[in-house]
N, CA, C and O atoms as a MOPAC input file, in Angstrom:
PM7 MOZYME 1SCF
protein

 N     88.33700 1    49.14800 1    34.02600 1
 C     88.77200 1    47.76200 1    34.13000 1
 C     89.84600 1    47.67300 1    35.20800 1
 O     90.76900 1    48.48700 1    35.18200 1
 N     89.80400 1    47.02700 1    35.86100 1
 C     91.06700 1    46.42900 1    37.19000 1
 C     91.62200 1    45.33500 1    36.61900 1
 O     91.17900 1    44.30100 1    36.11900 1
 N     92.69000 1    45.79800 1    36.80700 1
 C     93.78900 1    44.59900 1    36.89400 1
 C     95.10000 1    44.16800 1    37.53300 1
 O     94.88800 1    44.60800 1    38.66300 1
 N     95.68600 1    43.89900 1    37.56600 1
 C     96.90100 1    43.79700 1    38.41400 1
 C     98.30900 1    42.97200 1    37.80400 1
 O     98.64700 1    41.78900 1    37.82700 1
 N     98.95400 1    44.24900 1    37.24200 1
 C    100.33300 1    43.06100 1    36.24000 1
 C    101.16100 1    43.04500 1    37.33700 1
 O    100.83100 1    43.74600 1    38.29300 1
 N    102.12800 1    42.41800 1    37.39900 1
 C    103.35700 1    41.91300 1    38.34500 1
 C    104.32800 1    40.82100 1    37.37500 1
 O    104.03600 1    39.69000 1    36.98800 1
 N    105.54400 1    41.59800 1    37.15800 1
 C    106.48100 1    40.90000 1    36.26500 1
 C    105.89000 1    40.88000 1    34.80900 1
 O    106.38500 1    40.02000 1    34.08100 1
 N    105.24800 1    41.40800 1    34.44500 1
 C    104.98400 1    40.39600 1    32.80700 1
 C    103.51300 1    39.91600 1    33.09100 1
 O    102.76200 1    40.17500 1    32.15100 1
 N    103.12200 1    39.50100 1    33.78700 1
 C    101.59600 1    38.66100 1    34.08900 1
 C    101.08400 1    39.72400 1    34.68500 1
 O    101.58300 1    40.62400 1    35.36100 1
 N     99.49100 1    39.36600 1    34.15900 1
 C     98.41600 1    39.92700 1    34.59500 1
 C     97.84000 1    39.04500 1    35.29400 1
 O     98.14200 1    37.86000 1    35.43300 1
 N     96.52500 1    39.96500 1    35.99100 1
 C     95.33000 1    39.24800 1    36.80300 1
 C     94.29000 1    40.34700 1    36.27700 1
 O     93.86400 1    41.41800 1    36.71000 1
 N     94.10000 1    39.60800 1    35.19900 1
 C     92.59600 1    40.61300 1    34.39300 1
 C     91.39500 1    40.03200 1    34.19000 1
 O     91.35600 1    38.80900 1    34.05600 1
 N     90.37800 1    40.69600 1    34.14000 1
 C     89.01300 1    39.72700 1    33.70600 1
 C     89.02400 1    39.93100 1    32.44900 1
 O     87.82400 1    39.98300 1    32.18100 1
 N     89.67600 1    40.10400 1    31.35800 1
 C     89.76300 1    40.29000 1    30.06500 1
 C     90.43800 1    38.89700 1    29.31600 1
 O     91.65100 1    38.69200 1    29.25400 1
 N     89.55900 1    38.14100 1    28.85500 1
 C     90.33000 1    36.83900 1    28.53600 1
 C     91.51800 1    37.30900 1    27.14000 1
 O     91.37100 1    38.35600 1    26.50900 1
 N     91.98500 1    36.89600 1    27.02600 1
 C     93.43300 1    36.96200 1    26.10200 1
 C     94.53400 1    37.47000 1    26.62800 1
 O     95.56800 1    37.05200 1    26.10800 1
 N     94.72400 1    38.66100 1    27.96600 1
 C     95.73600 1    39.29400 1    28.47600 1
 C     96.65800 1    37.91100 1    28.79800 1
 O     96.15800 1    36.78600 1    28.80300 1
 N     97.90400 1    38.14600 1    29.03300 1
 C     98.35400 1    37.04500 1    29.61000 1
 C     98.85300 1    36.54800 1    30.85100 1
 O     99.97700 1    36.53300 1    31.35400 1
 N     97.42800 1    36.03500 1    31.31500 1
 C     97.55600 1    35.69800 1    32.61700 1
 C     98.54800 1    35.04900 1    33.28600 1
 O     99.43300 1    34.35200 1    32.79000 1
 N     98.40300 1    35.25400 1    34.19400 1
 C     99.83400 1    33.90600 1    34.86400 1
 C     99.80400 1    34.69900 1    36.46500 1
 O    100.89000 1    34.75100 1    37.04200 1
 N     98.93400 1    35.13100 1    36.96700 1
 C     98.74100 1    35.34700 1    38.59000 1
 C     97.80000 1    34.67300 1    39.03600 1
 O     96.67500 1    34.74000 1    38.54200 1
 N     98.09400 1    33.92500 1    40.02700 1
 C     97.19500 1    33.06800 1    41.03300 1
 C     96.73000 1    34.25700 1    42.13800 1
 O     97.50200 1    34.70400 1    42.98700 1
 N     95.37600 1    34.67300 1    41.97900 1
 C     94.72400 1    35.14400 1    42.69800 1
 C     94.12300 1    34.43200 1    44.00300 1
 O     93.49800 1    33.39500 1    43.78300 1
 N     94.20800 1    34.76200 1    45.03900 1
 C     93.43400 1    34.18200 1    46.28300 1
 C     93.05300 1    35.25600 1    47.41300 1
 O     93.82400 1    36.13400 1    47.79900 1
 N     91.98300 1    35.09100 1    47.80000 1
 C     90.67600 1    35.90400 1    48.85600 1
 C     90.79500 1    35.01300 1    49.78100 1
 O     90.50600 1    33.81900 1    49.70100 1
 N     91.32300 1    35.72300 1    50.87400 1
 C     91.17800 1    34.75100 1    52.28300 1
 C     91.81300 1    33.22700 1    52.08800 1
 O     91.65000 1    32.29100 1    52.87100 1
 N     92.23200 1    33.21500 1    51.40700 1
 C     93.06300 1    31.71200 1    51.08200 1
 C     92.35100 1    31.04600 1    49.82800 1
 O     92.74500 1    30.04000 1    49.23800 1
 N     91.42900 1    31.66600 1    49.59200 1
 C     90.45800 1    30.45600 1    48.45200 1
 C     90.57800 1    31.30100 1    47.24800 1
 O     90.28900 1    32.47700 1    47.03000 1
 N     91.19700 1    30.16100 1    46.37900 1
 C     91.40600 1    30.93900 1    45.07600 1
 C     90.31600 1    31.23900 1    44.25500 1
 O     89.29000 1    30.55900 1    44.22700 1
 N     90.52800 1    32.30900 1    43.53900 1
 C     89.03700 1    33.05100 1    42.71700 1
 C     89.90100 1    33.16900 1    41.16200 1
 O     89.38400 1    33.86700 1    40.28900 1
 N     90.78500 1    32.69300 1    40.96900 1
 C     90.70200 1    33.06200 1    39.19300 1
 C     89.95300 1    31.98100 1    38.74500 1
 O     89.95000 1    30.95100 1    39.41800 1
 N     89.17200 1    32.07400 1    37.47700 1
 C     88.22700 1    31.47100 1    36.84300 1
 C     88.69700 1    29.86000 1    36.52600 1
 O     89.92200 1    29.79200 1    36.61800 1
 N     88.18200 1    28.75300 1    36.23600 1
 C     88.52700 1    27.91300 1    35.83300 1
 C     89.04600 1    27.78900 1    34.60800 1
 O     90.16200 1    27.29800 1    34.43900 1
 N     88.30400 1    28.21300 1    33.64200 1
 C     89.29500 1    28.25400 1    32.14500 1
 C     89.07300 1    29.87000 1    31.61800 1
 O     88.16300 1    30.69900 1    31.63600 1
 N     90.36400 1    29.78900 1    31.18100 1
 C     91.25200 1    31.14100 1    30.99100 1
 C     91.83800 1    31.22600 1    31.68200 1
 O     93.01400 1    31.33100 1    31.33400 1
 N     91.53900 1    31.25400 1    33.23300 1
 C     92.41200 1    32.06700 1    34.57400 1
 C     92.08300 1    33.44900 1    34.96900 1
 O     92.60400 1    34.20800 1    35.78600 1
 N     90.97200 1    33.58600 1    34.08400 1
 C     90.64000 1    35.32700 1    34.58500 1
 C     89.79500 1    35.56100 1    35.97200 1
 O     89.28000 1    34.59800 1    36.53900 1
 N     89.69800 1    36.70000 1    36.41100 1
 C     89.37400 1    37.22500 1    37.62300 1
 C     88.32500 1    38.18500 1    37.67500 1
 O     88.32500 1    39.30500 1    37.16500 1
 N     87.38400 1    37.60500 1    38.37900 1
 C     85.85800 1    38.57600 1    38.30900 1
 C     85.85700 1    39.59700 1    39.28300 1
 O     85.06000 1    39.64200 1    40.22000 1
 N     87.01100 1    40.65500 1    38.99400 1
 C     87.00500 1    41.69300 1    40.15100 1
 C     85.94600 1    42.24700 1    40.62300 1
 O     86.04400 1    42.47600 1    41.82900 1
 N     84.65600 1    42.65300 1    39.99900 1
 C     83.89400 1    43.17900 1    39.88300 1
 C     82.62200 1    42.43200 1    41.64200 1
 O     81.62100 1    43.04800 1    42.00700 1
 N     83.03300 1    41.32900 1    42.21000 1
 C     82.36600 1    40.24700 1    42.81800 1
 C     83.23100 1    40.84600 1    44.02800 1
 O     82.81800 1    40.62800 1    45.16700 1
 N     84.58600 1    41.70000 1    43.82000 1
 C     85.20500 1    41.60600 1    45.12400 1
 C     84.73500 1    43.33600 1    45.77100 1
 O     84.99200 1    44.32500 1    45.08400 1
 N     84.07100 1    43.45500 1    47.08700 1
 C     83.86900 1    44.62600 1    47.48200 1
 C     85.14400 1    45.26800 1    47.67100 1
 O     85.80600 1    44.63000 1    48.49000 1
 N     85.74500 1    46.28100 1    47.23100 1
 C     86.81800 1    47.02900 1    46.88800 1
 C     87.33900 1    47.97300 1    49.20900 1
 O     88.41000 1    48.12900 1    49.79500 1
 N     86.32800 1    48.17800 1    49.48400 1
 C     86.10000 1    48.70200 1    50.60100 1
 C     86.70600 1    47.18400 1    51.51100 1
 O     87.77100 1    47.37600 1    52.09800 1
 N     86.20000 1    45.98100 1    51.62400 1
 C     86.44800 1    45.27300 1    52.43500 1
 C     87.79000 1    44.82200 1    52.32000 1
 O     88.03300 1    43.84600 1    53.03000 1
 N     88.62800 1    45.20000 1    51.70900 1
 C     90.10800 1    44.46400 1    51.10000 1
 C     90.92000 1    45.25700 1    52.32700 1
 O     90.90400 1    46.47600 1    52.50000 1
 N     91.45900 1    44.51400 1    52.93700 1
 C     92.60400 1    45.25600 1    53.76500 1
 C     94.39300 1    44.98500 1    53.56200 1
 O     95.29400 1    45.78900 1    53.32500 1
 N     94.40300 1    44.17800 1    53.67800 1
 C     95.95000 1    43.90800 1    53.31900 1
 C     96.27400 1    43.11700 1    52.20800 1
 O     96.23400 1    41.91900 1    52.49100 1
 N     96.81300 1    43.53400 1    50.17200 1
 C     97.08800 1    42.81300 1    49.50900 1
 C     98.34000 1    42.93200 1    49.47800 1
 O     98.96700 1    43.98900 1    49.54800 1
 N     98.96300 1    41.36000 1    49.32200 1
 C    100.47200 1    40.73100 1    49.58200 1
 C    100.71700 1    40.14200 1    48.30200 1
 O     99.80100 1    39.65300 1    47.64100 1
 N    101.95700 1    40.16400 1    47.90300 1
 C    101.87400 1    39.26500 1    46.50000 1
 C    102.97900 1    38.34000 1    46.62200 1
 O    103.65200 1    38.76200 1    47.56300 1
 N    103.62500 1    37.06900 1    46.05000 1
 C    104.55700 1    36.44700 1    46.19100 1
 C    105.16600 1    35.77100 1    45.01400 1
 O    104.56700 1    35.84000 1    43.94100 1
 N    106.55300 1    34.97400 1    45.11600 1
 C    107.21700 1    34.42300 1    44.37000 1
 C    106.51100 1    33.79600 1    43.52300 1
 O    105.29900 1    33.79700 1    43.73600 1
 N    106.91800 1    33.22200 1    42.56000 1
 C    106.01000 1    31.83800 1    41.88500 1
 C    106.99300 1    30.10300 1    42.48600 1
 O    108.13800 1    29.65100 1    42.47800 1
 N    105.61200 1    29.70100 1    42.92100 1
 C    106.18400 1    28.62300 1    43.21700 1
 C    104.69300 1    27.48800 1    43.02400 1
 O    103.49500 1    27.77100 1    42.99700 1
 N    105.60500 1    25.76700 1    42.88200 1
 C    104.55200 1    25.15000 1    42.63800 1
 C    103.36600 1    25.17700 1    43.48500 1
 O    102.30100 1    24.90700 1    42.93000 1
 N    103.35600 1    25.45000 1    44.71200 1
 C    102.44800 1    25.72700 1    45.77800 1
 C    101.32700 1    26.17400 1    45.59000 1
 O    100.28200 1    25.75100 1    46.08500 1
 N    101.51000 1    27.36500 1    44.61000 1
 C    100.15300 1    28.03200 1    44.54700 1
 C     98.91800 1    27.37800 1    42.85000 1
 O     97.95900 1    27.90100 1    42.28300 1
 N     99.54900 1    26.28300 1    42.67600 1
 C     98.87600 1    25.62800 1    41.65700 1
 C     99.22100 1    26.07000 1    40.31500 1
 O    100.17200 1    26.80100 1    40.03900 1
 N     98.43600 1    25.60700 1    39.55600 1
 C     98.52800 1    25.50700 1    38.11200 1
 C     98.43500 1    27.04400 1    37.20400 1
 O     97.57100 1    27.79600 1    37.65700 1
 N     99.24400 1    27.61100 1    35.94500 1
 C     99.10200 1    28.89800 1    35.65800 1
 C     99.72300 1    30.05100 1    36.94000 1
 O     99.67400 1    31.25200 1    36.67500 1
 N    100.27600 1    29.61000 1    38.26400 1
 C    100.85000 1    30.63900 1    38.77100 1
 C    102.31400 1    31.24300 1    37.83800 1
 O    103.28100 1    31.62800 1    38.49500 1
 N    102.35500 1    31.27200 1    36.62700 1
 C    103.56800 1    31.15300 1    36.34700 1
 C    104.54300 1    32.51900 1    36.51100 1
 O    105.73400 1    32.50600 1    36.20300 1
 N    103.83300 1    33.71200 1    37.05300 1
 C    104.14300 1    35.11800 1    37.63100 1
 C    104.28100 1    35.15400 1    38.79200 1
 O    105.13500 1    35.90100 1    39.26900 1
 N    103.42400 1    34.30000 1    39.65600 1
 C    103.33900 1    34.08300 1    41.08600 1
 C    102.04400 1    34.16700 1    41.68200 1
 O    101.16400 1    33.51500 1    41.12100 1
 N    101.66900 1    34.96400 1    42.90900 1
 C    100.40600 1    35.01700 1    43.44300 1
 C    100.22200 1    36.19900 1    44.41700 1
 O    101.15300 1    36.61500 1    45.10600 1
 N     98.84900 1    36.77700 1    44.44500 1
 C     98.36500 1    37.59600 1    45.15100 1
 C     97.25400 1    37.35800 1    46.12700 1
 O     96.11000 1    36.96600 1    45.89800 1
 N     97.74500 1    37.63100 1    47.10400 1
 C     96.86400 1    37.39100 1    47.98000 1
 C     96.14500 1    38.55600 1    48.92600 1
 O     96.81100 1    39.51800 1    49.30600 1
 N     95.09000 1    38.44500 1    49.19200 1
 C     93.77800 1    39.63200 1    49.00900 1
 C     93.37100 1    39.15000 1    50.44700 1
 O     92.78200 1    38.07100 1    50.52200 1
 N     93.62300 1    39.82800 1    51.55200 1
 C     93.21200 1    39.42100 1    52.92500 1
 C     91.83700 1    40.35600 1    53.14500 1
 O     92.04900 1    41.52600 1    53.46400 1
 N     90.68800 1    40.00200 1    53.02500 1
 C     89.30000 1    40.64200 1    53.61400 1
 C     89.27700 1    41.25700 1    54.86200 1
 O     90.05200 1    40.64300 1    55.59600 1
 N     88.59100 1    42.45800 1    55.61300 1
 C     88.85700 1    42.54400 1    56.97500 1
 C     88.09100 1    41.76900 1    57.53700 1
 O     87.89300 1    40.74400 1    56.88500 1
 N     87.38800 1    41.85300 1    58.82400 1
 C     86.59000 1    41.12600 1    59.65300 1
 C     86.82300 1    41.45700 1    60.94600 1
 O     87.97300 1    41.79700 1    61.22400 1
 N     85.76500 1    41.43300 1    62.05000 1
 C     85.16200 1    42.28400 1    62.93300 1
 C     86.55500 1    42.75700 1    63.95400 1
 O     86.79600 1    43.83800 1    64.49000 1
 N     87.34100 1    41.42900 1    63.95800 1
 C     88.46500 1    41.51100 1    64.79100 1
 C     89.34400 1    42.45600 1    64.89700 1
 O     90.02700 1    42.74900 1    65.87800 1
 N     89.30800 1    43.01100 1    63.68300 1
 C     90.69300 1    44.30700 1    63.00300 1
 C     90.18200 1    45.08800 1    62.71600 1
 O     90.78700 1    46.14800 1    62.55500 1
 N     88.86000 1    45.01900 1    62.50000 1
 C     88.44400 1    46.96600 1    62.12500 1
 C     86.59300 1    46.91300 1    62.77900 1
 O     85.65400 1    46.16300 1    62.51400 1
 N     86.74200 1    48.13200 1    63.73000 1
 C     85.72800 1    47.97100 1    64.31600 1
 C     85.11200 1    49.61300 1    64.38300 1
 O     85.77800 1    50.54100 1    64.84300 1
 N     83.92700 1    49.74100 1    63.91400 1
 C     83.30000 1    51.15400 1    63.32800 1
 C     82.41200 1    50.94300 1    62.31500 1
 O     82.10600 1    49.84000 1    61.86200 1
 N     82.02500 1    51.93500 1    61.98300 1
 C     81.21700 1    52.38000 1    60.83000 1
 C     81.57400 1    53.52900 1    59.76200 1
 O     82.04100 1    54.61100 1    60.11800 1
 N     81.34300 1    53.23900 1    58.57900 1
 C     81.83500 1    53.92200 1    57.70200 1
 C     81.22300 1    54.30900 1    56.60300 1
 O     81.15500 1    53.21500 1    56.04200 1
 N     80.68300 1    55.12100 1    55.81100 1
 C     79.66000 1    55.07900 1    54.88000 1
 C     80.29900 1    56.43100 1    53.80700 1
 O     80.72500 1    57.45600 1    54.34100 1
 N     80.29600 1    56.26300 1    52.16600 1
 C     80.23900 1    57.16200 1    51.42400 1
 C     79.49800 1    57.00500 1    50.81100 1
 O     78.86300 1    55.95500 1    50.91000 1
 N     78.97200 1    58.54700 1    49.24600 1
 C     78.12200 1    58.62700 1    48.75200 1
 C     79.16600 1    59.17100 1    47.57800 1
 O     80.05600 1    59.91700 1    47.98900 1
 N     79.14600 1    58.89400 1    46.26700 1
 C     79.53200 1    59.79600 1    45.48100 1
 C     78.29100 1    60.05300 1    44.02700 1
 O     77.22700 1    59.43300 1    44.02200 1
 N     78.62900 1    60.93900 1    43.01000 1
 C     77.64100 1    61.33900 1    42.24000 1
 C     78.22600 1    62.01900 1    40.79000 1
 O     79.21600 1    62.74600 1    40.69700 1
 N     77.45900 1    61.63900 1    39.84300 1
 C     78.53600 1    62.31600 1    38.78000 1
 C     77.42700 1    62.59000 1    37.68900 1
 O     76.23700 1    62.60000 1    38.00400 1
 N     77.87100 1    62.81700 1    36.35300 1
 C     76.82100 1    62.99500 1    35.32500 1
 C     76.01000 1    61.63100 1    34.81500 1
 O     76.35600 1    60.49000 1    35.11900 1
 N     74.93300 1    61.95100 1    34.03100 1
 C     74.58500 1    60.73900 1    33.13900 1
 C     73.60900 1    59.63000 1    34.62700 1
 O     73.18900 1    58.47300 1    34.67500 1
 N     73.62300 1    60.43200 1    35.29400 1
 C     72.64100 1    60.30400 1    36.21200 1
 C     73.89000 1    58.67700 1    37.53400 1
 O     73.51800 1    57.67500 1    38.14500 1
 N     74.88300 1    59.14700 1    37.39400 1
 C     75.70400 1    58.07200 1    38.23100 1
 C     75.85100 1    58.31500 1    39.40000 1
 O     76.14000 1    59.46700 1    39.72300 1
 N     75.69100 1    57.26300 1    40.42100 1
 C     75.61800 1    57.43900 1    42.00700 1
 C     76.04100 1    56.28800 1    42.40800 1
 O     75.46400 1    55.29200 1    41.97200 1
 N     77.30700 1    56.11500 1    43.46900 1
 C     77.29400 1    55.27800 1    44.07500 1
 C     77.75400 1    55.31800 1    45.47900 1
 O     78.24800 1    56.34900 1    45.93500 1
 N     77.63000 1    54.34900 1    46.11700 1
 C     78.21700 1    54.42300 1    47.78100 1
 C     78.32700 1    52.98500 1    48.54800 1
 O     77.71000 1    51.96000 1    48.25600 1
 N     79.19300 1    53.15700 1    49.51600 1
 C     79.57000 1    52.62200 1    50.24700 1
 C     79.26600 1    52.12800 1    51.70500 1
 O     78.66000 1    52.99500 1    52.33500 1
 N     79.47200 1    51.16800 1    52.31000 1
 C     79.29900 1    51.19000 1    53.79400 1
 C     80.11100 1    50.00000 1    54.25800 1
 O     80.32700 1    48.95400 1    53.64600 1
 N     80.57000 1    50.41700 1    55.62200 1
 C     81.46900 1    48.81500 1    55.95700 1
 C     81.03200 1    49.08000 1    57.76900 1
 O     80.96300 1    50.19500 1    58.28600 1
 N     80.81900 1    47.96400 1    58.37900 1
 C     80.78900 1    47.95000 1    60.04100 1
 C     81.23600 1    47.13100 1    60.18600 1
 O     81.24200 1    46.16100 1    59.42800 1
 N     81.93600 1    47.27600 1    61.54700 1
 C     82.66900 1    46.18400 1    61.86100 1
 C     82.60500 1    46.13800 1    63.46700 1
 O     82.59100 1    47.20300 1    64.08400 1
 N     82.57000 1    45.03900 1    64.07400 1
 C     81.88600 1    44.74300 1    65.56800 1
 C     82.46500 1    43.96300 1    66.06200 1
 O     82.60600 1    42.93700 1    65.39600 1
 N     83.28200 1    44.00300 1    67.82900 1
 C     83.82300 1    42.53800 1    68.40100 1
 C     82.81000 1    42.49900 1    70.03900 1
 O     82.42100 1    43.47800 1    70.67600 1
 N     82.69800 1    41.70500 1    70.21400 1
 C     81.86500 1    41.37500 1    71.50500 1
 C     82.48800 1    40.10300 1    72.22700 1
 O     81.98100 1    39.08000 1    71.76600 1
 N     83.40900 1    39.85400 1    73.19400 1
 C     84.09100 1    38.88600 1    73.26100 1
 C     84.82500 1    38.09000 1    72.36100 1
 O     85.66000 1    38.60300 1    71.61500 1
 N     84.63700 1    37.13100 1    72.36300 1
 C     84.87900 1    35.91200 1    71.30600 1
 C     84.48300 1    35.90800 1    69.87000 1
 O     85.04800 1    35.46300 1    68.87100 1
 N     83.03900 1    36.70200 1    70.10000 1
 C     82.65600 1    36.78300 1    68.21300 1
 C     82.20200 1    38.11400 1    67.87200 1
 O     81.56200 1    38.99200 1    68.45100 1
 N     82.82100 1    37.95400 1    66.58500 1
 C     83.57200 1    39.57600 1    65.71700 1
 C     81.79100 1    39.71000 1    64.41600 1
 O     80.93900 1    38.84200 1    64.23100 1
 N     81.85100 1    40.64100 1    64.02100 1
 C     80.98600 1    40.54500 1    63.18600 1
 C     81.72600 1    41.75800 1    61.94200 1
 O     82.45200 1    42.60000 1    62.47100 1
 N     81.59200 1    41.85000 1    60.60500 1
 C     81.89100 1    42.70600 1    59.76300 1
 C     80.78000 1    42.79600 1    58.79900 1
 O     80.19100 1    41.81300 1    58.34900 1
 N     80.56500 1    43.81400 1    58.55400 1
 C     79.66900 1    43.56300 1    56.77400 1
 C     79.93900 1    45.06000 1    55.95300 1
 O     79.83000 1    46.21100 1    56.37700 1
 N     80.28900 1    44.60500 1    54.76300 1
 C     80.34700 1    46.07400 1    53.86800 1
 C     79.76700 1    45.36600 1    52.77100 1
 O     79.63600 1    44.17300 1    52.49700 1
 N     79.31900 1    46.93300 1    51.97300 1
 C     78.37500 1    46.79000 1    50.70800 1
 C     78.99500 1    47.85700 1    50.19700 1
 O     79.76000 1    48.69500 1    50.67300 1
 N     78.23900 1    47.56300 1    48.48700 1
 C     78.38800 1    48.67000 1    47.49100 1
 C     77.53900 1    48.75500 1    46.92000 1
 O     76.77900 1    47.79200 1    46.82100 1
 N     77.28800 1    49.92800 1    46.29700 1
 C     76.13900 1    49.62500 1    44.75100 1
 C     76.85200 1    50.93200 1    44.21500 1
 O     77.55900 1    51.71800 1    44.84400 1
 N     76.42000 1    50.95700 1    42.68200 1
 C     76.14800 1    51.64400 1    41.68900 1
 C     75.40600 1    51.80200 1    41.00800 1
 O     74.88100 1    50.71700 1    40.75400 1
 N     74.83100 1    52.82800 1    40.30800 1
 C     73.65400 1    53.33900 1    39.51900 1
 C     74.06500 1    54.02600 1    38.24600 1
 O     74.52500 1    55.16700 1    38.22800 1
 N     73.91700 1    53.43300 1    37.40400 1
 C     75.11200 1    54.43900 1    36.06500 1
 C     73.59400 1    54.67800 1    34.83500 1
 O     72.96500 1    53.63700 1    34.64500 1
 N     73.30600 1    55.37800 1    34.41800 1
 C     71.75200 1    55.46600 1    33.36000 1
 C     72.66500 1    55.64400 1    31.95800 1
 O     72.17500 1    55.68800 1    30.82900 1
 N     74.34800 1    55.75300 1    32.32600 1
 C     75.12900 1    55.33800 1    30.55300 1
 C     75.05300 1    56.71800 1    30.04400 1
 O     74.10500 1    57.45600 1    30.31400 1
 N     76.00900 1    57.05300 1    29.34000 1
 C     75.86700 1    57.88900 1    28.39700 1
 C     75.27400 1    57.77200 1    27.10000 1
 O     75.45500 1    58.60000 1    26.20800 1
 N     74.24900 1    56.28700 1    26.94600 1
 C     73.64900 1    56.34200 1    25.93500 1
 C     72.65000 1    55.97100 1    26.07100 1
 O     72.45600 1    55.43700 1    27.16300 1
 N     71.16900 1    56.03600 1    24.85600 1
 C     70.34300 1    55.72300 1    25.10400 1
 C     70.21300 1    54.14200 1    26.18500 1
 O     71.18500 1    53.46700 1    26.52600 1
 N     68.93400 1    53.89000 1    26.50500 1
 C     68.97800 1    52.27100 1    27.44200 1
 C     70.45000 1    51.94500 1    27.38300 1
 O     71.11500 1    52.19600 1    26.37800 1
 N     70.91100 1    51.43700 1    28.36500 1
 C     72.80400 1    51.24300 1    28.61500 1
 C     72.80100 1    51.52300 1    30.12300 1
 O     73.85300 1    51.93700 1    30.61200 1
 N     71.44600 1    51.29500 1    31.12700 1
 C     72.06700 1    51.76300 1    32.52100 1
 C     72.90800 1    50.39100 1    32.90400 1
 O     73.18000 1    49.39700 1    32.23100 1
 N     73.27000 1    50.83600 1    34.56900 1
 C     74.19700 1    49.86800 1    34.80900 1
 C     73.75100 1    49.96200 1    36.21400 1
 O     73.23700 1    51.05100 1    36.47200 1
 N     73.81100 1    49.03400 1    37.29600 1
 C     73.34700 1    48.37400 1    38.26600 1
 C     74.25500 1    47.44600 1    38.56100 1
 O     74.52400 1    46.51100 1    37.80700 1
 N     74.86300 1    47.67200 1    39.83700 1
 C     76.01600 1    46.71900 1    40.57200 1
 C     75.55300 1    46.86900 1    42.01600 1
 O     75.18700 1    47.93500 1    42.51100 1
 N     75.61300 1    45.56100 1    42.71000 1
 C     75.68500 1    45.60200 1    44.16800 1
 C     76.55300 1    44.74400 1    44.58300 1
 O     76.66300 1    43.77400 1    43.83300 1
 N     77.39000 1    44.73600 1    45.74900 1
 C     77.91600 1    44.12300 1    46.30200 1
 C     77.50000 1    43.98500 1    47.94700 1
 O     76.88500 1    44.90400 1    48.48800 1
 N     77.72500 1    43.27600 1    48.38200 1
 C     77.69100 1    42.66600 1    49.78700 1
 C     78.92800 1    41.58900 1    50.49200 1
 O     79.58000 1    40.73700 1    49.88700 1
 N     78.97000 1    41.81000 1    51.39900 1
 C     80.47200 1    40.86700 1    52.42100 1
 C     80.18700 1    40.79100 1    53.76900 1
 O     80.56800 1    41.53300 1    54.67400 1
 N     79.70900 1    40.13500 1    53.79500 1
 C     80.04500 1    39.10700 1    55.54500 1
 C     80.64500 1    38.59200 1    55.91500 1
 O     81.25600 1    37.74100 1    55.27000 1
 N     80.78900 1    38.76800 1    56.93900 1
 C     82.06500 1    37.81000 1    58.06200 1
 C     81.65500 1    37.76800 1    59.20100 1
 O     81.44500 1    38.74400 1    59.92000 1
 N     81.48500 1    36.49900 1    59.50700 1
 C     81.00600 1    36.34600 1    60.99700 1
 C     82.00500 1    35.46600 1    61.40500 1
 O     82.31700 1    34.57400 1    60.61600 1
 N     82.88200 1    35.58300 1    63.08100 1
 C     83.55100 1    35.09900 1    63.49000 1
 C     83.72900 1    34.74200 1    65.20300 1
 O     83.12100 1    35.43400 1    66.02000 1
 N     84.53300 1    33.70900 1    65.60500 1
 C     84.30400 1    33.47900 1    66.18400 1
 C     86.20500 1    33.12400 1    66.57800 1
 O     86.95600 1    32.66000 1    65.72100 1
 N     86.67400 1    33.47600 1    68.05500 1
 C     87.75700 1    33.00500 1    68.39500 1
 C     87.33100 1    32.60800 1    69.70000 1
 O     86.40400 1    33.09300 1    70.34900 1
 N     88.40600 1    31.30800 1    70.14500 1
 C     88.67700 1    30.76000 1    71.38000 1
 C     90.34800 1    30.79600 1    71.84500 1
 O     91.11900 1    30.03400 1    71.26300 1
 N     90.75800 1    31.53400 1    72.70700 1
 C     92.53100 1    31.72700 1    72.75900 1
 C     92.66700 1    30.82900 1    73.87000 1
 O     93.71900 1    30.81100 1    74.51000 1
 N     91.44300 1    29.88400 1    74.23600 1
 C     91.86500 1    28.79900 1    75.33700 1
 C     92.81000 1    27.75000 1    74.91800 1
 O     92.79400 1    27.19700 1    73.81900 1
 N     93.71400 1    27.49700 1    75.97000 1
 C     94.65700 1    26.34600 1    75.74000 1
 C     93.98800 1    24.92800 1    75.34300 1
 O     93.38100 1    24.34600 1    76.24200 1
 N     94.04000 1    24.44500 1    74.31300 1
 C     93.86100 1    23.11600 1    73.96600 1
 C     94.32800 1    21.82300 1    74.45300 1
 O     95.54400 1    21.63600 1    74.42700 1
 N     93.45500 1    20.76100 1    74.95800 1
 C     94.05700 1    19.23300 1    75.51400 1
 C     93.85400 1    18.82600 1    74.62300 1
 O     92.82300 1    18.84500 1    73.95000 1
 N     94.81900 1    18.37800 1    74.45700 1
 C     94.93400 1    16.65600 1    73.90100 1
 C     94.88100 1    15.50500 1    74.22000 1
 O     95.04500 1    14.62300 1    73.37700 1

């Protein structure tokens, strides 16, 4: 399970913990509508580059009452390569990774994935996760008229 306490408050996908962190991805907030919980499981763990956390203030909306974290994604501009793992364990578990990242002038490209393969340590109980992340971008550093 992931979670993230700061002061007293959590950011859990476990409804009853007691939430009170305003989660946000690239600026757009992701805790759930009722409860306030957080579907970590949706965020590719590989694409996360810089998490920042802050004061509590009314700014970041309703239930920030710990404050807020903010979860900056990469994208083609800041990380440019290829990257790929594989890992493997008992009970028949495998998973891996990949992230690329690309700039060509003006527009950047990124994409990372995940999956997992888990067959459970018990009878029927496998488990199956994929993730995927895109970012396609585009900058202009030309001076603007008005």
């Amino acid at each position: 399970m992931q979670e993230i306490q700061y002061r007293g408050f959590t950011a859990s996908s476990l409804q009853g913990r007691p939430q009170g962190l305003a989660v946000y991805m690239n600026g757009i907030r992701i805790n759930e509508a009722f409860g306030d919980t957080v579907n970590w499981d949706l965020i590719p763990t590989n694409a996360s580059s810089a998490p920042t956390s802050g004061r509590t203030t009314p700014v970041f909306g309703l239930n920030a009452l710990g404050g807020a974290v903010s979860l900056q994604l990469k994208n083609g501009f800041i990380y440019h390569g290829f990257e790929a793992d594989a890992l493997g364990g008992s009970f028949g578990r495998i998973s891996g990774g990949l992230q690329y990242g690309a700039q060509k002038g003006d527009v950047a490209v990124y994409v990372a994935g995940q999956g997992l393969r888990d067959d459970g340590w018990r009878d029927k109980s496998p488990t199956d996760i994929g993730r995927l992340y895109l970012d396609l971008g585009w900058r202009n550093d030309a001076p603007r008229c008005i």
